[in-house]
N, C-alpha and C positions, 0 to 999 in steps of 0.2 A: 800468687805472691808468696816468696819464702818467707818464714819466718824469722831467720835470723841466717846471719855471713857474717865470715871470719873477714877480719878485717885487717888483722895483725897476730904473729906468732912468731916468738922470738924464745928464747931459752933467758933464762937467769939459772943464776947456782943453784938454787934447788929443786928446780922444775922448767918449769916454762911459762909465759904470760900471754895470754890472747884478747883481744879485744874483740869483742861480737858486736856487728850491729841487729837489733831485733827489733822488733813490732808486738810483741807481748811486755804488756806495759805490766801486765802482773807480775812477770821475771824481772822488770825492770824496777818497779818499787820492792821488793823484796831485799832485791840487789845492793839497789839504796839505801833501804834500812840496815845493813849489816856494813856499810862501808865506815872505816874510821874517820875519828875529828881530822885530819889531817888533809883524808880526801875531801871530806864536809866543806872547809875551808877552802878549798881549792876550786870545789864546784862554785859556793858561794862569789868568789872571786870575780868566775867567769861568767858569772850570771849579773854581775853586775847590778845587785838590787837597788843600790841606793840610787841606780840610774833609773829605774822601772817604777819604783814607788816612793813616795815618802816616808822619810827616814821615821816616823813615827806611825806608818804603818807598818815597818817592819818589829816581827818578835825580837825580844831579848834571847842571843843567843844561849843564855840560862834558862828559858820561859822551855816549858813542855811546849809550845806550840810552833817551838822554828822550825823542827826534823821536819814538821808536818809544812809548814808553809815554804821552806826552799823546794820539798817535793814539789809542791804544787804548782810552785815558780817554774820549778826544771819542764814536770810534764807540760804544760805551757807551750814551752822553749822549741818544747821537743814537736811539735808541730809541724808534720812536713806538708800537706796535700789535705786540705779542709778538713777532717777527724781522722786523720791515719797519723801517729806519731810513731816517731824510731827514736831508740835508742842507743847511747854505745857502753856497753861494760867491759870495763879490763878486769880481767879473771888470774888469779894465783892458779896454776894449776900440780901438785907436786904428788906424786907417785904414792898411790894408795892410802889417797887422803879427798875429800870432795874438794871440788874449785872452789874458788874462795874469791868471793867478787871484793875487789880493793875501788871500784871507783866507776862512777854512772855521768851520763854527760849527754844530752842532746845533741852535741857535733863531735865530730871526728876531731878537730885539731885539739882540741883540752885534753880527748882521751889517750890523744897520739903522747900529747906532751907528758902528761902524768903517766905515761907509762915506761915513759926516760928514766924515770926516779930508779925504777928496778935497776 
């Protein structure tokens, strides 16, 4: 099994944007941790919580414990084949500078669509 494919590669003005699918949940939460509110919000969207839980089992997005429970929401999501999960990240990538993951998502069409924004 690979561990991760390109799944998208496009240029923007200062580099270029790729979206990887991967099965290293450790890249994948890493990835997540360093994404902005923006993407955050975006994920949350398409994750649809207040359809999955009760709205009073969801954290205050002020609460130290959301970053932590959308994660958990996502890997979840990310569920492909009984405990093998993939992930998709779209990645900044600009000329001698590290990639820069902007946004994580258990399916391709979120990560297709957030990656229009570039």
């Amino acid at each position: 099994m690979r561990l991760q494919e390109t799944f998208l590669e496009k240029p923007i003005n200062d580099g270029r944007a790729l979206v990887i699918k991967t099965y290293d949940i450790n890249l994948a939460r890493d990835a997540f941790h360093r994404i902005g509110d923006d993407a955050l919000a975006h994920v949350v969207n398409v994750l649809r919580l207040q359809e999955l839980f009760d709205v009073n089992d969801i954290p205050a997005p002020s609460s130290s414990d959301y970053v932590e429970f959308v994660w958990e929401t996502l890997s979840d999501e990310a569920r492909e084949d009984g405990n093998l999960k993939s992930f998709f990240i779209l990645y900044r990538e600009v000329q001698g500078k590290p990639m820069e993951p902007l946004y994580v998502s258990a399916d391709w069409p979120s990560a297709e669509a957030f990656s229009q924004r570039l």
